[in-house]
TIMARVO-816164 format. One record per atom (N, C-alpha, C): residue number from 1; x, y, z. Coordinates in steps of 0.2 Angstrom, whole numbers, plus 5000, padded with zeros to 4 digits. Layout:
<rs>
num|px|py|pz
NUM|X|Y|Z
...
</rs>
This chain:
<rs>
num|px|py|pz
1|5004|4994|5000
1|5000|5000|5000
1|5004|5006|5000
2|5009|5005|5003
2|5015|5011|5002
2|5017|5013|4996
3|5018|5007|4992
3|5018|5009|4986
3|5013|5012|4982
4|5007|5010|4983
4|5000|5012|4980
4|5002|5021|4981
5|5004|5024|4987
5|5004|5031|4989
5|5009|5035|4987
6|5015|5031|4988
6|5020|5035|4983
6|5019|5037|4976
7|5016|5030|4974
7|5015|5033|4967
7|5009|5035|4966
8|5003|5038|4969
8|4997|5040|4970
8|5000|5050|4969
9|5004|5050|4976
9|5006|5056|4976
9|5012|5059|4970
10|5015|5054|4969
10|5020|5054|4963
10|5018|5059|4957
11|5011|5057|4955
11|5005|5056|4948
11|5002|5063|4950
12|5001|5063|4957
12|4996|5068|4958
12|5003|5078|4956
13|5008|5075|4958
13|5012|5082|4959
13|5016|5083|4953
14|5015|5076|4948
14|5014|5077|4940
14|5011|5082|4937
15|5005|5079|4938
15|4999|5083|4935
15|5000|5090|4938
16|4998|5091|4944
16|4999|5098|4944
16|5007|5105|4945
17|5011|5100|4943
17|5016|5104|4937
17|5015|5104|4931
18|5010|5101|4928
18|5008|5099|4921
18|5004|5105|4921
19|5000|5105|4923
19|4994|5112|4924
19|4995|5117|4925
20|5000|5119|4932
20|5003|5128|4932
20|5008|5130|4927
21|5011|5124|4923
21|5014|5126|4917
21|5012|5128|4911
22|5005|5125|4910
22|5003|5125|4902
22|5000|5132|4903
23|4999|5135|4909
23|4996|5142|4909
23|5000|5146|4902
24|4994|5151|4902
24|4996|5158|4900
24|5001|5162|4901
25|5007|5163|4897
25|5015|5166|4900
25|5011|5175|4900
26|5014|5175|4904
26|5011|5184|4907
26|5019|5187|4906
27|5017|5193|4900
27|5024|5198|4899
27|5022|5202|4904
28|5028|5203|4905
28|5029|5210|4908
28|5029|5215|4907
29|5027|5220|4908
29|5029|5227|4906
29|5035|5230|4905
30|5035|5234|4899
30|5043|5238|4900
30|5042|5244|4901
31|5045|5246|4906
31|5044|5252|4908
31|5043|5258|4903
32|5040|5266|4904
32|5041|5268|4899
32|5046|5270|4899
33|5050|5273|4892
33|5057|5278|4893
33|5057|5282|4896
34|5061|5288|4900
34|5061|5291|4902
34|5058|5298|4898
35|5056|5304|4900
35|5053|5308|4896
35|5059|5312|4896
36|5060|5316|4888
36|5067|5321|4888
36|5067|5327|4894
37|5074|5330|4896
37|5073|5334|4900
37|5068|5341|4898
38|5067|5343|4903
38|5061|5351|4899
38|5069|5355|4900
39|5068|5359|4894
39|5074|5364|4893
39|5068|5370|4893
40|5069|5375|4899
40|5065|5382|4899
40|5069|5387|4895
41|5068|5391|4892
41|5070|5397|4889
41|5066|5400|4889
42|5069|5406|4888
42|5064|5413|4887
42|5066|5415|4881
43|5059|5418|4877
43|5058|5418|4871
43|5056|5428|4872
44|5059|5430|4867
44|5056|5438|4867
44|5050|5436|4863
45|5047|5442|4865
45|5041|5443|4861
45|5042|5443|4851
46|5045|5446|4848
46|5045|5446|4844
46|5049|5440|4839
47|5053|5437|4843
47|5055|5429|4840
47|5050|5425|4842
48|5044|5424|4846
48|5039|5420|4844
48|5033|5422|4841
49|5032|5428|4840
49|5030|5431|4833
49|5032|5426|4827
50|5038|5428|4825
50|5040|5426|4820
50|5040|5420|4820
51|5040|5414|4824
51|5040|5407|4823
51|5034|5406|4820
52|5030|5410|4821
52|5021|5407|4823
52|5020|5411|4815
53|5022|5414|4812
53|5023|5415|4805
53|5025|5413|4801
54|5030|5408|4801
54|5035|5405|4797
54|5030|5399|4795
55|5026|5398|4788
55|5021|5394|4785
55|5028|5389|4779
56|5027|5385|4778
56|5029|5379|4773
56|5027|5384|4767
57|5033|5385|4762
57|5033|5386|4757
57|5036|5382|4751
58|5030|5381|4747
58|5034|5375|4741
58|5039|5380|4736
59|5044|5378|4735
59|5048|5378|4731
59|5049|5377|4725
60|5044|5372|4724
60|5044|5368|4714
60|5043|5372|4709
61|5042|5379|4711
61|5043|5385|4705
61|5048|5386|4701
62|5054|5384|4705
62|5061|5385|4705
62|5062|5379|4699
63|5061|5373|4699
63|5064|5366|4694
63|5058|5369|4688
64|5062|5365|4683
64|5059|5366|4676
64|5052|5363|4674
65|5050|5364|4670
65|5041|5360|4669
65|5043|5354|4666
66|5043|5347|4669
66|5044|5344|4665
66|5039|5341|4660
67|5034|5347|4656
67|5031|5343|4652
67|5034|5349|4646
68|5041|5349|4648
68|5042|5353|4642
68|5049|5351|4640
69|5051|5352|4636
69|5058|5347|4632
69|5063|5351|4635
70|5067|5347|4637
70|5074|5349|4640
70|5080|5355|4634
71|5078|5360|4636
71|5083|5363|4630
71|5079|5368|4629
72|5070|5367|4628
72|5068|5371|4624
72|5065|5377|4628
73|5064|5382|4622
73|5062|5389|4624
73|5057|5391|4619
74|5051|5390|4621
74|5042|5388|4616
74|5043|5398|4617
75|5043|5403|4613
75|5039|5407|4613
75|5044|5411|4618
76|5049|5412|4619
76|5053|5416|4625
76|5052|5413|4631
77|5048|5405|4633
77|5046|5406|4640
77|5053|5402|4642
78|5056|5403|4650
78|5061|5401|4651
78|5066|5407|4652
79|5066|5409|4647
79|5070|5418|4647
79|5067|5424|4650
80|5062|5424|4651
80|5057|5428|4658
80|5053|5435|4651
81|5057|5434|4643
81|5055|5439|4637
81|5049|5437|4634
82|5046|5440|4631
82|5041|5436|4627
82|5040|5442|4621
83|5039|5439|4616
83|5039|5444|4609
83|5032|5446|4608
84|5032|5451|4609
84|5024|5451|4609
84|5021|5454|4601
85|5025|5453|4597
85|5020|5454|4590
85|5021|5446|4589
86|5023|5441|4594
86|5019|5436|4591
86|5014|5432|4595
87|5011|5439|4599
87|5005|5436|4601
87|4999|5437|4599
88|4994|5433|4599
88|4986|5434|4598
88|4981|5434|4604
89|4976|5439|4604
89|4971|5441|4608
89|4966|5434|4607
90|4966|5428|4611
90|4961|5424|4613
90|4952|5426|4615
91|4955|5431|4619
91|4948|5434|4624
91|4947|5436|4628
92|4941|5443|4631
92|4943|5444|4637
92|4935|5442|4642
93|4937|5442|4648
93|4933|5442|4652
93|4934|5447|4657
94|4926|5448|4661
94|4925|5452|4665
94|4923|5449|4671
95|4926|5450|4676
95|4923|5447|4684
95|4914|5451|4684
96|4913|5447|4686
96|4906|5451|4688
96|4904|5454|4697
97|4910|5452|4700
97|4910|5454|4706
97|4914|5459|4708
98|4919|5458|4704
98|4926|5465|4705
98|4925|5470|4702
99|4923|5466|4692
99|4924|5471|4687
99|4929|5472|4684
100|4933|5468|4684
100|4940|5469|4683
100|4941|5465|4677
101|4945|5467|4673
101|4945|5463|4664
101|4951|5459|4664
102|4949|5453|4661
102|4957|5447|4662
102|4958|5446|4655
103|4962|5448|4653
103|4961|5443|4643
103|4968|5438|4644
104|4965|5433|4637
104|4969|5429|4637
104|4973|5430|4629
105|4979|5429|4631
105|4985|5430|4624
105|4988|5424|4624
106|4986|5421|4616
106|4992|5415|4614
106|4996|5420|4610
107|5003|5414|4610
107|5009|5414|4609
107|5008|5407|4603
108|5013|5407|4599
108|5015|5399|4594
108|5016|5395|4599
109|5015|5389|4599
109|5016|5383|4603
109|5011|5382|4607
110|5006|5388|4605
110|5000|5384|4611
110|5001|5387|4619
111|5005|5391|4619
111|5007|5395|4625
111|5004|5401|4628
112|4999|5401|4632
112|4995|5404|4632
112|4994|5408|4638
113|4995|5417|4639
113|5000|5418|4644
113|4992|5424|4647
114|4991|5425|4652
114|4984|5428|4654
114|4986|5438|4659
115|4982|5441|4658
115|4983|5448|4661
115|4979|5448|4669
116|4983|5451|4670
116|4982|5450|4679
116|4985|5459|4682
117|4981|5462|4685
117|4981|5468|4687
117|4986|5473|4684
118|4988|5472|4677
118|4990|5478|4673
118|4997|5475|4670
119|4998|5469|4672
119|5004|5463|4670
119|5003|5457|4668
120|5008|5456|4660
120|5007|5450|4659
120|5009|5443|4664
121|5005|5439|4663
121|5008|5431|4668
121|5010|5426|4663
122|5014|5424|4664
122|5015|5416|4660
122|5012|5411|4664
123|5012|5405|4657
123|5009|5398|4661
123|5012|5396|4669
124|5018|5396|4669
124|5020|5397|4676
124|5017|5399|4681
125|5014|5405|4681
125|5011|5411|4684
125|5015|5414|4687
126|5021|5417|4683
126|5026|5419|4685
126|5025|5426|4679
127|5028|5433|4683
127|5025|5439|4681
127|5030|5441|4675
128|5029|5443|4668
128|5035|5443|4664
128|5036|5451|4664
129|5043|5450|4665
129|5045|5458|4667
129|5044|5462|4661
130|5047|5468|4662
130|5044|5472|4658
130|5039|5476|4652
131|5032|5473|4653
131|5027|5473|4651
131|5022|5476|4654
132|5019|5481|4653
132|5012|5483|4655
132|5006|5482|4649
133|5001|5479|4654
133|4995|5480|4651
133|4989|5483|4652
134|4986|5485|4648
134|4979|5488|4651
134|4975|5484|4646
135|4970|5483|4648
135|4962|5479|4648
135|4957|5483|4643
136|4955|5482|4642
136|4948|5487|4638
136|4943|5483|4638
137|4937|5485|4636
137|4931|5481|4633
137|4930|5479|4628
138|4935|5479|4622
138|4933|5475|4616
138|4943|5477|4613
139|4948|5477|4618
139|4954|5478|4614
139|4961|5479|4623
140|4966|5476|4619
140|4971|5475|4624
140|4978|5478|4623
141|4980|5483|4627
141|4987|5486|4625
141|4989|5483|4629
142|4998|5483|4626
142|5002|5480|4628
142|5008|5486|4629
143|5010|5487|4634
143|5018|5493|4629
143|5022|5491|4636
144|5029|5490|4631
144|5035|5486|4634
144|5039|5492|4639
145|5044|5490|4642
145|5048|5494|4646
145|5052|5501|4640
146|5054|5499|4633
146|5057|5502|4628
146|5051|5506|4625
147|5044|5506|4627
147|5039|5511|4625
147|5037|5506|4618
148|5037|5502|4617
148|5033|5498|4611
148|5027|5497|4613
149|5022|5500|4610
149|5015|5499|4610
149|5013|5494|4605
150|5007|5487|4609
150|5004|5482|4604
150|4997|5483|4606
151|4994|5486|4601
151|4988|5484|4602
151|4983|5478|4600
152|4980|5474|4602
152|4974|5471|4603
152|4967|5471|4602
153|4964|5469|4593
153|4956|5471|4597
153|4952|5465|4594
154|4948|5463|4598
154|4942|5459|4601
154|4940|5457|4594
155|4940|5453|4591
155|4935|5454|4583
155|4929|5449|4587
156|4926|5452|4583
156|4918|5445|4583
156|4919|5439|4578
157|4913|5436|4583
157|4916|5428|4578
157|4912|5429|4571
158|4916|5427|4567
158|4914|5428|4558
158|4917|5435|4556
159|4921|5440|4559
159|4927|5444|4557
159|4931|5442|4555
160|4937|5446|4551
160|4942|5446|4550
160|4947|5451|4556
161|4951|5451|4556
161|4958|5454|4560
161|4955|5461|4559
162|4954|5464|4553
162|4952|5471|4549
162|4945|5472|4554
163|4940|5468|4554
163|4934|5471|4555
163|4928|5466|4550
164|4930|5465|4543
164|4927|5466|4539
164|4924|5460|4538
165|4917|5456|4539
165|4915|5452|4538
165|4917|5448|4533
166|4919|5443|4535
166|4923|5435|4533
166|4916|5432|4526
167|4918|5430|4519
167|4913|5430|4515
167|4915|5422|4512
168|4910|5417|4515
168|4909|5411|4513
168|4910|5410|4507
169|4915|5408|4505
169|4917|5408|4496
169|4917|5397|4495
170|4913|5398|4487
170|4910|5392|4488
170|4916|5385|4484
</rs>
């Protein structure tokens, strides 16, 4: 019967290391890191002004349009000039809120550069120096830093340049 017990008790302290073993392993926690030191400074009133001002500025104005051929210069654009007897009056518009007049002027190549408060703009949107314009209602001056005057006028559709109605020839 002693053996009956030994090995009774033997069986029984099997089994329950068999059981507090199979448990669930419990991680521990890692503490967390420590937090960085606080460094106080005193800031003047007008350097934290200035921080609180300081907005992200994109800079991709600067790199070239890559949808335009490496080397080329369509119309002067690239060179900040534009020849303006080889442009043409597209069209103008009137804001109905402002009342201010926009026209648009191509160039060859499909380059099509728009007037903005008394200054040409290129597709860029970038201001081409030396040019002034003034807007009208049916006509668009241009005159350059050297005083070259280009005028611009409005034809309607089925004119010619001149004025004189366009005659369907059969």
């Amino acid at each position: 019967m002693n053996m009956k017990r030994i090995f009774v008790l033997v069986l029984s302290l099997c089994i329950c290391a068999a059981c507090t073993s199979c448990g669930r392993k419990k991680t521990q926690k890692k503490p967390a890191p420590p937090a960085p030191p606080v460094v106080k400074t005193e800031v003047v009133g007008r350097e934290k002004e200035r921080k609180e001002d300081v907005k992200y500025e994109y800079k991709g104005a600067d790199y070239r349009d890559p949808f335009i051929p490496v080397g080329a210069s369509i119309g002067g654009m690239g060179t900040g000039e534009v020849d303006i007897t080889l442009l043409a009056l597209k069209g103008i518009v009137e804001s109905i809120a402002t009342g201010k007049r926009f026209a648009v002027l191509s160039a060859p190549g499909g380059i099509n550069y728009v007037t903005r408060d008394g200054k040409l703009v290129d597709p860029r949107d970038k201001v081409v120096p030396g040019i002034a314009v003034i807007v009208k209602k049916d006509r668009v001056i241009l005159i350059t830093k050297d005083s070259r005057l280009k005028e611009f006028v409005l034809r309607e559709e089925g004119t010619s340049s001149e004025g004189f109605k366009k005659e369907n020839s059969p």
